[in-house]
HTML snippet that shows the backbone in 3Dmol.js (N, CA, C, O; Angstrom):
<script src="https://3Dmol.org/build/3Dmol-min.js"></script>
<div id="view" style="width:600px;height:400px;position:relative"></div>
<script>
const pdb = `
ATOM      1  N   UNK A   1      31.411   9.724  14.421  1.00  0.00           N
ATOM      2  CA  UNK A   1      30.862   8.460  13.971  1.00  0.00           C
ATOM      3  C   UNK A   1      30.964   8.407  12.451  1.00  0.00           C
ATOM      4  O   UNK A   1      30.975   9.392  11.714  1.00  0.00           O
ATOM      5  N   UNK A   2      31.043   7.029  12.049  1.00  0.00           N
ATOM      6  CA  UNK A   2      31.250   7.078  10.505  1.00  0.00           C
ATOM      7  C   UNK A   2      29.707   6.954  10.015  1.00  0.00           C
ATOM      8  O   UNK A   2      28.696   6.609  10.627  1.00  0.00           O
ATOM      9  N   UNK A   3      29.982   7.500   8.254  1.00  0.00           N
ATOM     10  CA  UNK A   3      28.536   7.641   7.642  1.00  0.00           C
ATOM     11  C   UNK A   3      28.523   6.472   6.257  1.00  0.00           C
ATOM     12  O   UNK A   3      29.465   6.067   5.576  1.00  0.00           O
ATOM     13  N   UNK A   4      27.510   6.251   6.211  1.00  0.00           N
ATOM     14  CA  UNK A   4      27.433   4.920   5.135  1.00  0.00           C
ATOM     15  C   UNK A   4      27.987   5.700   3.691  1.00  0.00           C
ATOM     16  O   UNK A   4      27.326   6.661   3.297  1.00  0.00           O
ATOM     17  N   UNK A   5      28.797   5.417   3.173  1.00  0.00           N
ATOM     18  CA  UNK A   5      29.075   6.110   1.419  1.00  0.00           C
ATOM     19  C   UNK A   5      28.040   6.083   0.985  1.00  0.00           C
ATOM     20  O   UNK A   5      27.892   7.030   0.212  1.00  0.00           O
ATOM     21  N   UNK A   6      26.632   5.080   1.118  1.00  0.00           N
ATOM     22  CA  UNK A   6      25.545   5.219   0.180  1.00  0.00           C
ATOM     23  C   UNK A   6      24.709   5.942   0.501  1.00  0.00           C
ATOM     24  O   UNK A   6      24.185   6.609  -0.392  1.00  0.00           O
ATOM     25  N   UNK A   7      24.298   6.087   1.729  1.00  0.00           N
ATOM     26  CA  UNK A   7      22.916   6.448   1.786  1.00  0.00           C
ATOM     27  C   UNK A   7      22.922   7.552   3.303  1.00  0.00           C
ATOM     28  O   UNK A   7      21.939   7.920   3.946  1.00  0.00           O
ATOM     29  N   UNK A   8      24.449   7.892   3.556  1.00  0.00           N
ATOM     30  CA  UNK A   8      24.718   9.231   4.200  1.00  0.00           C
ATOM     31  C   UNK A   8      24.467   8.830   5.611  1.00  0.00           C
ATOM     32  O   UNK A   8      24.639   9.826   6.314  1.00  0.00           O
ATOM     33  N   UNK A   9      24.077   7.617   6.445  1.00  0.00           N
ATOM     34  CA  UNK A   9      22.855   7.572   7.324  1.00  0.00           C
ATOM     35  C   UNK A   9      24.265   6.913   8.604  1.00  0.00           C
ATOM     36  O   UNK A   9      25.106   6.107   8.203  1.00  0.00           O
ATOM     37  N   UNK A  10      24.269   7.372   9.908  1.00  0.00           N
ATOM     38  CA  UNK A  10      25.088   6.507  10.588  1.00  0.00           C
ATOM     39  C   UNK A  10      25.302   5.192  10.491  1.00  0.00           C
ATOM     40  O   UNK A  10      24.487   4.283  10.652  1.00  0.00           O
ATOM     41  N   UNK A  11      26.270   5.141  10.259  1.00  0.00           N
ATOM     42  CA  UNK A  11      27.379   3.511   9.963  1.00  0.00           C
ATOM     43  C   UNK A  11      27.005   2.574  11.730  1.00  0.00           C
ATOM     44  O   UNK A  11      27.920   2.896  12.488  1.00  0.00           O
ATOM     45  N   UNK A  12      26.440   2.035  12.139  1.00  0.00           N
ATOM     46  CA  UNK A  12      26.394   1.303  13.396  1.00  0.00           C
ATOM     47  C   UNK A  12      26.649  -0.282  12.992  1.00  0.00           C
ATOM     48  O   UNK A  12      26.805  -0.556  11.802  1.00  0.00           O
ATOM     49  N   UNK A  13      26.675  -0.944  13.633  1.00  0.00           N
ATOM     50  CA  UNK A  13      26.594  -2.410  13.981  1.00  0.00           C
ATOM     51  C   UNK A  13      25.806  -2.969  12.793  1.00  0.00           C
ATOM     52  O   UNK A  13      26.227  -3.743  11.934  1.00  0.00           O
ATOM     53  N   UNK A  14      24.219  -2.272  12.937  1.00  0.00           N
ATOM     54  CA  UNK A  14      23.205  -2.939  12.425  1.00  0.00           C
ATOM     55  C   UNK A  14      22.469  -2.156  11.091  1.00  0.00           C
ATOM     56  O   UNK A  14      21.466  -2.420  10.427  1.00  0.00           O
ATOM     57  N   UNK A  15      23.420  -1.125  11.045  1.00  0.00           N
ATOM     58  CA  UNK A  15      22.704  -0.015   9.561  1.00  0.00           C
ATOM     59  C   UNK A  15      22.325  -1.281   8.329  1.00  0.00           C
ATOM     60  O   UNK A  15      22.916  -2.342   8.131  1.00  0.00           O
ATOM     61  N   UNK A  16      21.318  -0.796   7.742  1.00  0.00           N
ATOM     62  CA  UNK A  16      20.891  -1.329   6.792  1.00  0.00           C
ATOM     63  C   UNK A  16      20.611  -0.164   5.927  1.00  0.00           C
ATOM     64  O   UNK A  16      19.962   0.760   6.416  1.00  0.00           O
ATOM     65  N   UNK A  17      21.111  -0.074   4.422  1.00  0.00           N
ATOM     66  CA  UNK A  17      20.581   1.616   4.065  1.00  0.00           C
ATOM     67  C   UNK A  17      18.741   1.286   3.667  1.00  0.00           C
ATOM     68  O   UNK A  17      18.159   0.250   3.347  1.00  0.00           O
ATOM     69  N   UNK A  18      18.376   2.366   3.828  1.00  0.00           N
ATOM     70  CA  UNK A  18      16.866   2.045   3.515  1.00  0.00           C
ATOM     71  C   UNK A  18      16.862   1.962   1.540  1.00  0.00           C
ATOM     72  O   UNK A  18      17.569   2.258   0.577  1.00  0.00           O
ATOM     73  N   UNK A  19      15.474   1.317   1.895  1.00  0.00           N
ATOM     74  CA  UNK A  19      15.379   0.381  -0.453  1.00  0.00           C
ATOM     75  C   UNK A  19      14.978   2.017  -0.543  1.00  0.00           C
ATOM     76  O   UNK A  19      14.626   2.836   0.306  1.00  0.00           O
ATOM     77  N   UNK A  20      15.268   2.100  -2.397  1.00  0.00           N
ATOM     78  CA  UNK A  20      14.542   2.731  -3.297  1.00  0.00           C
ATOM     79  C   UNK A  20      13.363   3.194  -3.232  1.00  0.00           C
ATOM     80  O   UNK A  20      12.439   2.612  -2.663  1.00  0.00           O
ATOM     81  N   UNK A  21      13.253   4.600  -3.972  1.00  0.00           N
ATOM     82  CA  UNK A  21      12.191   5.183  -3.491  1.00  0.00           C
ATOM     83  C   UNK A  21      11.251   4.370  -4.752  1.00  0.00           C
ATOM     84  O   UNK A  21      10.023   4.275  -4.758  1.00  0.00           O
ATOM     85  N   UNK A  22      12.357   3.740  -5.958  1.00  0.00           N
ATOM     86  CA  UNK A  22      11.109   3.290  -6.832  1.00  0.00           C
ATOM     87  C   UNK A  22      10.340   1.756  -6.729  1.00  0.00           C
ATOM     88  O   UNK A  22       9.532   1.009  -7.282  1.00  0.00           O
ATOM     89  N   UNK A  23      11.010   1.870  -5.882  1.00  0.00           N
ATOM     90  CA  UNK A  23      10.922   0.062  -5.076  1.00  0.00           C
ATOM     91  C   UNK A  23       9.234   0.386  -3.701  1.00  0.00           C
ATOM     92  O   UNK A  23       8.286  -0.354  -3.439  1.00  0.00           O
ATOM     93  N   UNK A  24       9.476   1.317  -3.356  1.00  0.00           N
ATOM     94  CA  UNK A  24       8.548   1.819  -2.482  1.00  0.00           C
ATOM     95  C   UNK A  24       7.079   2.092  -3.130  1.00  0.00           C
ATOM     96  O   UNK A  24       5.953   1.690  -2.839  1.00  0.00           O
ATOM     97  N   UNK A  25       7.524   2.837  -4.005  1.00  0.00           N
ATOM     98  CA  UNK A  25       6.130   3.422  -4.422  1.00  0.00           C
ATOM     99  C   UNK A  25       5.819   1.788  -5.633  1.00  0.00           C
ATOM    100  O   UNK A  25       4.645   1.494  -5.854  1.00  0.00           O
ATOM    101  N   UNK A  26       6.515   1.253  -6.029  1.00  0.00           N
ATOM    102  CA  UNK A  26       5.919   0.331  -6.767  1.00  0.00           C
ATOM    103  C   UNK A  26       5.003  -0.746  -5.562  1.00  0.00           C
ATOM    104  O   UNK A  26       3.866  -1.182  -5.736  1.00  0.00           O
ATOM    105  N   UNK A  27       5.712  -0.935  -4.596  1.00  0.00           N
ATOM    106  CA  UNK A  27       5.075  -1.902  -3.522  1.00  0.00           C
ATOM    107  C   UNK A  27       4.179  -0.732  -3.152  1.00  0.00           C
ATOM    108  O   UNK A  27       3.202  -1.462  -2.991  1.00  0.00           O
ATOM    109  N   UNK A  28       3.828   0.152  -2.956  1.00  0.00           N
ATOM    110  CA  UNK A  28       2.230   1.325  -2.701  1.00  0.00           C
ATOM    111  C   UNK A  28       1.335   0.979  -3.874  1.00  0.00           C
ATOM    112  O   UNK A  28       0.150   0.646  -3.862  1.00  0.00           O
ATOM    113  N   UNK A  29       1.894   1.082  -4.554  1.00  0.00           N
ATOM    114  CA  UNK A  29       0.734   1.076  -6.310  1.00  0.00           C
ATOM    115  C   UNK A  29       0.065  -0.499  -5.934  1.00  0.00           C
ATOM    116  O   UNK A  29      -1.088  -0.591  -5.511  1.00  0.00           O
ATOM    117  N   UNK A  30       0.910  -1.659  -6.138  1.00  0.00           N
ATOM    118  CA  UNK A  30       0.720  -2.861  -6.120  1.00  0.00           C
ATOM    119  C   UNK A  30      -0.565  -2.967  -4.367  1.00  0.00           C
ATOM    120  O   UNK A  30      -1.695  -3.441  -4.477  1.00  0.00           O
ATOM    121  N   UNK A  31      -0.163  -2.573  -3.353  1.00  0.00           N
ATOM    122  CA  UNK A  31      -1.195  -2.676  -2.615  1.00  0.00           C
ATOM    123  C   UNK A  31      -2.258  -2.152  -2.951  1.00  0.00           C
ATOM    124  O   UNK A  31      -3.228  -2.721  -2.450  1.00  0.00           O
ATOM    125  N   UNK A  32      -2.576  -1.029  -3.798  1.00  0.00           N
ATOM    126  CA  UNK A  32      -3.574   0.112  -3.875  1.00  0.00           C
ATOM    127  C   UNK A  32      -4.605  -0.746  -4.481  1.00  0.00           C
ATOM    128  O   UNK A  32      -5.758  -0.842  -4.062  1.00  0.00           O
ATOM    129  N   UNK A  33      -3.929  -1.594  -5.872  1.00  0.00           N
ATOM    130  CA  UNK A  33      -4.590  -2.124  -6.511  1.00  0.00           C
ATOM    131  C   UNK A  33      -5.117  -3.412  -6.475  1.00  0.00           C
ATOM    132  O   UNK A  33      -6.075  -3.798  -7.145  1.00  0.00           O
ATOM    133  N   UNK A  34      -4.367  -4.174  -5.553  1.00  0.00           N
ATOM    134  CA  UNK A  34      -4.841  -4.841  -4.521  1.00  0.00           C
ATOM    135  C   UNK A  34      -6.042  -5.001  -3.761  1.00  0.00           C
ATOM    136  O   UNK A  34      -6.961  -5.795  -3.963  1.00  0.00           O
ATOM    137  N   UNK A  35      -5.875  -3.884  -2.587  1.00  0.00           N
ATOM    138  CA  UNK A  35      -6.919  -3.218  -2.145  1.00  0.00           C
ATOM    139  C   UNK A  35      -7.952  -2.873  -2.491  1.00  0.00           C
ATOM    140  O   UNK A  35      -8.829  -3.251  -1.714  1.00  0.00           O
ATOM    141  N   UNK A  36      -8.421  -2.133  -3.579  1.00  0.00           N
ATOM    142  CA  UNK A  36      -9.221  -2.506  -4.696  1.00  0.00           C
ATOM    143  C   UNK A  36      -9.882  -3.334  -5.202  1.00  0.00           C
ATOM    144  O   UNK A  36     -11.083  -3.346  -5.472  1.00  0.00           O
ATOM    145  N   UNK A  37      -9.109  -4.054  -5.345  1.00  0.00           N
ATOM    146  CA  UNK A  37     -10.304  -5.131  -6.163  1.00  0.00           C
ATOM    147  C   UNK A  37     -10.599  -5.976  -5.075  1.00  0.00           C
ATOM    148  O   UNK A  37     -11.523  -6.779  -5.209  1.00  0.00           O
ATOM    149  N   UNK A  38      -9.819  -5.917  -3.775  1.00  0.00           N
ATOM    150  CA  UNK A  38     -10.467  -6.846  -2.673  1.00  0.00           C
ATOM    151  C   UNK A  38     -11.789  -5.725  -2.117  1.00  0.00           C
ATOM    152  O   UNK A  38     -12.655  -5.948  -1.271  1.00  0.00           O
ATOM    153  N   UNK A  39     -11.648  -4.975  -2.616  1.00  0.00           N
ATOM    154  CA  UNK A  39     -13.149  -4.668  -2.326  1.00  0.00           C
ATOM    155  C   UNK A  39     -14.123  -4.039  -3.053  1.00  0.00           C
ATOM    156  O   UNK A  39     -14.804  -3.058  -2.756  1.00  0.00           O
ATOM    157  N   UNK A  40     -14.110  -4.740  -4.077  1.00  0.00           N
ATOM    158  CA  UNK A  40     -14.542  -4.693  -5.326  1.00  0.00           C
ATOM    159  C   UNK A  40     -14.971  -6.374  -4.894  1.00  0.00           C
ATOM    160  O   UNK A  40     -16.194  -6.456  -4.787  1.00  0.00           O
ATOM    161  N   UNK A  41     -14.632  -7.015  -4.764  1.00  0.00           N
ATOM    162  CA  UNK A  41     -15.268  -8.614  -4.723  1.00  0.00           C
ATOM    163  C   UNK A  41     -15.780  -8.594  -3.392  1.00  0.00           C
ATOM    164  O   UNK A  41     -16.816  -9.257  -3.327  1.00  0.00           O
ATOM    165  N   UNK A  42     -15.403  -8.023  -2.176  1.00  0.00           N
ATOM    166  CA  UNK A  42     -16.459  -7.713  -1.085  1.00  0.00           C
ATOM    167  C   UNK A  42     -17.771  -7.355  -1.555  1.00  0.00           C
ATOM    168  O   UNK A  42     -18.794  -8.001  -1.334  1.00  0.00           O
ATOM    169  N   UNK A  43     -17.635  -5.704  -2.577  1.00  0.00           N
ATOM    170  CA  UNK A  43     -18.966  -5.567  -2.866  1.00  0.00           C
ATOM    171  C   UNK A  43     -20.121  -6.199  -3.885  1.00  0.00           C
ATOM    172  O   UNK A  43     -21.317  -5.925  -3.984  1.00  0.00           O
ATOM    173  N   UNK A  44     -19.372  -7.058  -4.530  1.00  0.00           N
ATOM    174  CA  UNK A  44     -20.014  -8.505  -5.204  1.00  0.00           C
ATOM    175  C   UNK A  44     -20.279  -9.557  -4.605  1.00  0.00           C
ATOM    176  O   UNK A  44     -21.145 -10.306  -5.058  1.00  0.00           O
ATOM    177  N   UNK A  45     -19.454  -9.921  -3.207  1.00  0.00           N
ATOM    178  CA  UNK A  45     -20.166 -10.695  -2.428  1.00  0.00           C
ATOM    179  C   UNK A  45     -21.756  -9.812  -1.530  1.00  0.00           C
ATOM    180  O   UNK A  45     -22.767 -10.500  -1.391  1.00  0.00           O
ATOM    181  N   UNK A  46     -21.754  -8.995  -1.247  1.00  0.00           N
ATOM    182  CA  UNK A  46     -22.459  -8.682  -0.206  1.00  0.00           C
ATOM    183  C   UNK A  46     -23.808  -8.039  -0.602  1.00  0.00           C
ATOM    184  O   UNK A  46     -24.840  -7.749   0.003  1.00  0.00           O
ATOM    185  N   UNK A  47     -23.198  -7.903  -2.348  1.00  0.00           N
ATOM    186  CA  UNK A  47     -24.496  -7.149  -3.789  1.00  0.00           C
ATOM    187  C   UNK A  47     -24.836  -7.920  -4.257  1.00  0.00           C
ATOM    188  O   UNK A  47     -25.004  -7.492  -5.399  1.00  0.00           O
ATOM    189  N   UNK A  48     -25.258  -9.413  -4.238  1.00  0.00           N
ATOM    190  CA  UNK A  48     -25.106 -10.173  -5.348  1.00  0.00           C
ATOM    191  C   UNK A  48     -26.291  -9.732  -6.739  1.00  0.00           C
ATOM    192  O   UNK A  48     -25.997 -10.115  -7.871  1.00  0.00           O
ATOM    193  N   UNK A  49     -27.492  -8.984  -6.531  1.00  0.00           N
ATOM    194  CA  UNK A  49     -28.347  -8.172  -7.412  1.00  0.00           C
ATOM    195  C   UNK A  49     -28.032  -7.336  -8.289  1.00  0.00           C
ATOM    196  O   UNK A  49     -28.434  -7.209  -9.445  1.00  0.00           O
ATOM    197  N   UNK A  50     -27.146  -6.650  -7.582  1.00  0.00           N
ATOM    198  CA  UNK A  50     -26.330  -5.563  -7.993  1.00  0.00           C
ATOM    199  C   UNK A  50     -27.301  -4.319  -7.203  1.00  0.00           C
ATOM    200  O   UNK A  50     -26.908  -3.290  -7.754  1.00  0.00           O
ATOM    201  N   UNK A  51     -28.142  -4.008  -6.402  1.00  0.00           N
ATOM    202  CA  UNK A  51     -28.760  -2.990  -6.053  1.00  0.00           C
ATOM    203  C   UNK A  51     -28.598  -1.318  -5.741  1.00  0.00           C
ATOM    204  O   UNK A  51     -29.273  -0.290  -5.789  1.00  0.00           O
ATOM    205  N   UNK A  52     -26.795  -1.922  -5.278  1.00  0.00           N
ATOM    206  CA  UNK A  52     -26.081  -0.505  -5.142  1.00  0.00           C
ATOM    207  C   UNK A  52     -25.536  -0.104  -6.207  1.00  0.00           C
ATOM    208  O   UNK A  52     -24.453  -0.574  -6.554  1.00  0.00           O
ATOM    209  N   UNK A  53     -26.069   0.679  -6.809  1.00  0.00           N
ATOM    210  CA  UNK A  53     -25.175   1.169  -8.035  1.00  0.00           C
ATOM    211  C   UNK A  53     -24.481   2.598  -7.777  1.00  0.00           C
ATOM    212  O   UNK A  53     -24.676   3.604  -7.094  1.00  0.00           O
ATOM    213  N   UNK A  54     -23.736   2.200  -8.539  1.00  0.00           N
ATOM    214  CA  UNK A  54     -22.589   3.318  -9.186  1.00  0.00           C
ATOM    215  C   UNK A  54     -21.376   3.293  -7.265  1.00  0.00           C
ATOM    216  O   UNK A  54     -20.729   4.145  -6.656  1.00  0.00           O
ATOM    217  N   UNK A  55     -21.578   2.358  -7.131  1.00  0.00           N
ATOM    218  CA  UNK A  55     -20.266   2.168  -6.152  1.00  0.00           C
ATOM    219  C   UNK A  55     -19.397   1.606  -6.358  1.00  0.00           C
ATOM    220  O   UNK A  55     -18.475   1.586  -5.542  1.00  0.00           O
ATOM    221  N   UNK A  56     -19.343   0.982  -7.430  1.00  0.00           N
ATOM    222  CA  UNK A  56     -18.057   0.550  -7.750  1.00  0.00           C
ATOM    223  C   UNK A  56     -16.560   1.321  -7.917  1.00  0.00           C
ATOM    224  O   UNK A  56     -15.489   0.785  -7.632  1.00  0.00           O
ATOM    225  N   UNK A  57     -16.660   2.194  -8.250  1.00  0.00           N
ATOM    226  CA  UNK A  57     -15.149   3.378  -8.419  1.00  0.00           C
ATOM    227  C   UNK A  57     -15.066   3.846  -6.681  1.00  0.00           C
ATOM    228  O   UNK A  57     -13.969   3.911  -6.126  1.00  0.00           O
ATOM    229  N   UNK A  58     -16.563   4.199  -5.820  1.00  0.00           N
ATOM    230  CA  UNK A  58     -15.907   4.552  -4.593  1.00  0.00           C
ATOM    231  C   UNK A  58     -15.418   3.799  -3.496  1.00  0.00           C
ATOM    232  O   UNK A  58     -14.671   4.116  -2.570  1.00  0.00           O
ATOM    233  N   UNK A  59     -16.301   2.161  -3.946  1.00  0.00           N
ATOM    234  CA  UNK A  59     -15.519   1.111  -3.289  1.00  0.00           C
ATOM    235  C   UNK A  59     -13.871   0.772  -3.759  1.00  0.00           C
ATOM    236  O   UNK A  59     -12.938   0.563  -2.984  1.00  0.00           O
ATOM    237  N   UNK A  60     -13.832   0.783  -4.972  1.00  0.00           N
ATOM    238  CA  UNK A  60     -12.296   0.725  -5.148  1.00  0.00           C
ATOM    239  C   UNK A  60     -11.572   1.731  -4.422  1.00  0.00           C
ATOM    240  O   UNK A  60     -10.656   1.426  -3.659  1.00  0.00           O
ATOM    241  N   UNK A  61     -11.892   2.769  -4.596  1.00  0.00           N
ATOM    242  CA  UNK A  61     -11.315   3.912  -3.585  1.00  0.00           C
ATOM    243  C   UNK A  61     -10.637   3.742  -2.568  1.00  0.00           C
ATOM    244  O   UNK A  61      -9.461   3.712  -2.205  1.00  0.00           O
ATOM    245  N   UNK A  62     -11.898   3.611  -2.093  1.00  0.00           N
ATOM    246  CA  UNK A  62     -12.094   3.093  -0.267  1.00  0.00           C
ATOM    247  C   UNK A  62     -11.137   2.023   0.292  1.00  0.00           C
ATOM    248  O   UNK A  62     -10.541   1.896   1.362  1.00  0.00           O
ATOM    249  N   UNK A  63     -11.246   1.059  -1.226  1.00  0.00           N
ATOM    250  CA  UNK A  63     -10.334  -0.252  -0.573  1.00  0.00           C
ATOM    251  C   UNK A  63      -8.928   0.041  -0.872  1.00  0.00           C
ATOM    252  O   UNK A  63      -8.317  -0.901  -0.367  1.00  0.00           O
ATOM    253  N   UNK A  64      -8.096   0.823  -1.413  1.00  0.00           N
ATOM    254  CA  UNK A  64      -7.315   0.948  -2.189  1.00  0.00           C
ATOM    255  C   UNK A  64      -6.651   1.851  -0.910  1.00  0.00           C
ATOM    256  O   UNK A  64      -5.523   1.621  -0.474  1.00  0.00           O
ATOM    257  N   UNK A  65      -7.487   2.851  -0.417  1.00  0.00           N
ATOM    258  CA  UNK A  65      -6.826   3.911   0.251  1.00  0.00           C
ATOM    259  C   UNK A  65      -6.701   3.199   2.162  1.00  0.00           C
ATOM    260  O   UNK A  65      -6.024   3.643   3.090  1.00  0.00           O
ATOM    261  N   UNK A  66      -7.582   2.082   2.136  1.00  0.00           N
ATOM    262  CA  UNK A  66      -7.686   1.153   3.591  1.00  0.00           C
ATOM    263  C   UNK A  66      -6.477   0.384   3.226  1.00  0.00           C
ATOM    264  O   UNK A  66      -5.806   0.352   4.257  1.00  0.00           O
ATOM    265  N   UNK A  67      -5.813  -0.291   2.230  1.00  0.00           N
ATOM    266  CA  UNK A  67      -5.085  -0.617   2.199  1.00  0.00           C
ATOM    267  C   UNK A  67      -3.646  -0.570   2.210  1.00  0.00           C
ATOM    268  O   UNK A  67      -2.909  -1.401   2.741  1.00  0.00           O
ATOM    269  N   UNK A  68      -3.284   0.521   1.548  1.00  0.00           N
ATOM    270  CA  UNK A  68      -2.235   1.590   1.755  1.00  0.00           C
ATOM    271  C   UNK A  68      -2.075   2.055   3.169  1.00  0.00           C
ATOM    272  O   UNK A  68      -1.128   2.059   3.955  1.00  0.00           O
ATOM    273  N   UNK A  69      -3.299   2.438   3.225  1.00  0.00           N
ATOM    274  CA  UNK A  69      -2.996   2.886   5.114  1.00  0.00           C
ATOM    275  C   UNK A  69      -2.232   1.717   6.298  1.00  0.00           C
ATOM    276  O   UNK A  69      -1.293   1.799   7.090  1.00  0.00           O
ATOM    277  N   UNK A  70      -3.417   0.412   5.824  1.00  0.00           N
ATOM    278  CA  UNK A  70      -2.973  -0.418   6.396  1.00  0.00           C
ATOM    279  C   UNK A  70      -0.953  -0.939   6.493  1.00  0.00           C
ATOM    280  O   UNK A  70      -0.149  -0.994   7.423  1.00  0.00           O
ATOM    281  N   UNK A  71      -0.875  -1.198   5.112  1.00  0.00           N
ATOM    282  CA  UNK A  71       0.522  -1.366   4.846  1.00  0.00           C
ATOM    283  C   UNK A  71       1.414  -0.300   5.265  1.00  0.00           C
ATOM    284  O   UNK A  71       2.268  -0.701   6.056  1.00  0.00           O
ATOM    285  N   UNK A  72       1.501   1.306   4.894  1.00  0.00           N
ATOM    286  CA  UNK A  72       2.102   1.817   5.810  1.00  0.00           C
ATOM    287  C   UNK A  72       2.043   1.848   7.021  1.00  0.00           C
ATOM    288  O   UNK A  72       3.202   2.023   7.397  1.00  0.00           O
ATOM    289  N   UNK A  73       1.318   1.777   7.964  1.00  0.00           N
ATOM    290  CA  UNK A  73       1.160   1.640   9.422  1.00  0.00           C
ATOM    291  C   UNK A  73       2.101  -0.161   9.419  1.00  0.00           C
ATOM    292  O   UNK A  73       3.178  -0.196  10.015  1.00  0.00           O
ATOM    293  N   UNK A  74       1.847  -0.807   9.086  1.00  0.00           N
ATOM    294  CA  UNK A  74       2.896  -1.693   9.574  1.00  0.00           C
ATOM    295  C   UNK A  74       4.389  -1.579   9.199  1.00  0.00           C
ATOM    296  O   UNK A  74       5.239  -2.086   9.931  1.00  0.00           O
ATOM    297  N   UNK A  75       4.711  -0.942   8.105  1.00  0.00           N
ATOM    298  CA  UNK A  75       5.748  -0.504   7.873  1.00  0.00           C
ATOM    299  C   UNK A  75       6.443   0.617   8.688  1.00  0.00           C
ATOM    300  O   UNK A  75       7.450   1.076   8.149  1.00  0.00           O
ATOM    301  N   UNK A  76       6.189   0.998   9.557  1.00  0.00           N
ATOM    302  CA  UNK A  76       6.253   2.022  10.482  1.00  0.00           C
ATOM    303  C   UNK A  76       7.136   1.638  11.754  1.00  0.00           C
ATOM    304  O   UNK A  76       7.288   2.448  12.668  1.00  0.00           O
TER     305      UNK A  76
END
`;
const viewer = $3Dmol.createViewer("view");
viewer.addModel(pdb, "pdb");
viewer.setStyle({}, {cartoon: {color: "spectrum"}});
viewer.zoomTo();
viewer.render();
</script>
């Protein structure tokens, strides 16, 4: 079977070579931070006092790392 010159991967009908790895991780970063601040404004909707403190860095976390997950699993 023939192999793509670019990207080494079987030549078929329907090969597409797979994008850049810097194309990848830029679309990861961009969700992370995303993710983030969407829950970062969750926890401003749901705080409006502010009562919970010092959650702000582990809600970004949280949302950042739910989000990533999310996007890879559909990328899958």
């Amino acid at each position: 079977m023939a192999t793509c010159p670019r990207c080494k991967g079987h030549l078929t009908d329907g090969h597409r070579c797979p994008r850049r790895r810097g194309l990848i991780a830029l679309e990861i970063a961009a969700c992370a931070i995303g993710g983030g601040f969407l829950a970062l404004l969750l926890l401003a909707a749901f705080d409006p006092h502010g009562q919970v403190t010092d959650m702000d860095a582990v809600s970004f976390l949280a949302g950042a790392l739910v989000a990533v997950g999310i996007n890879r699993a559909l990328r899958a």
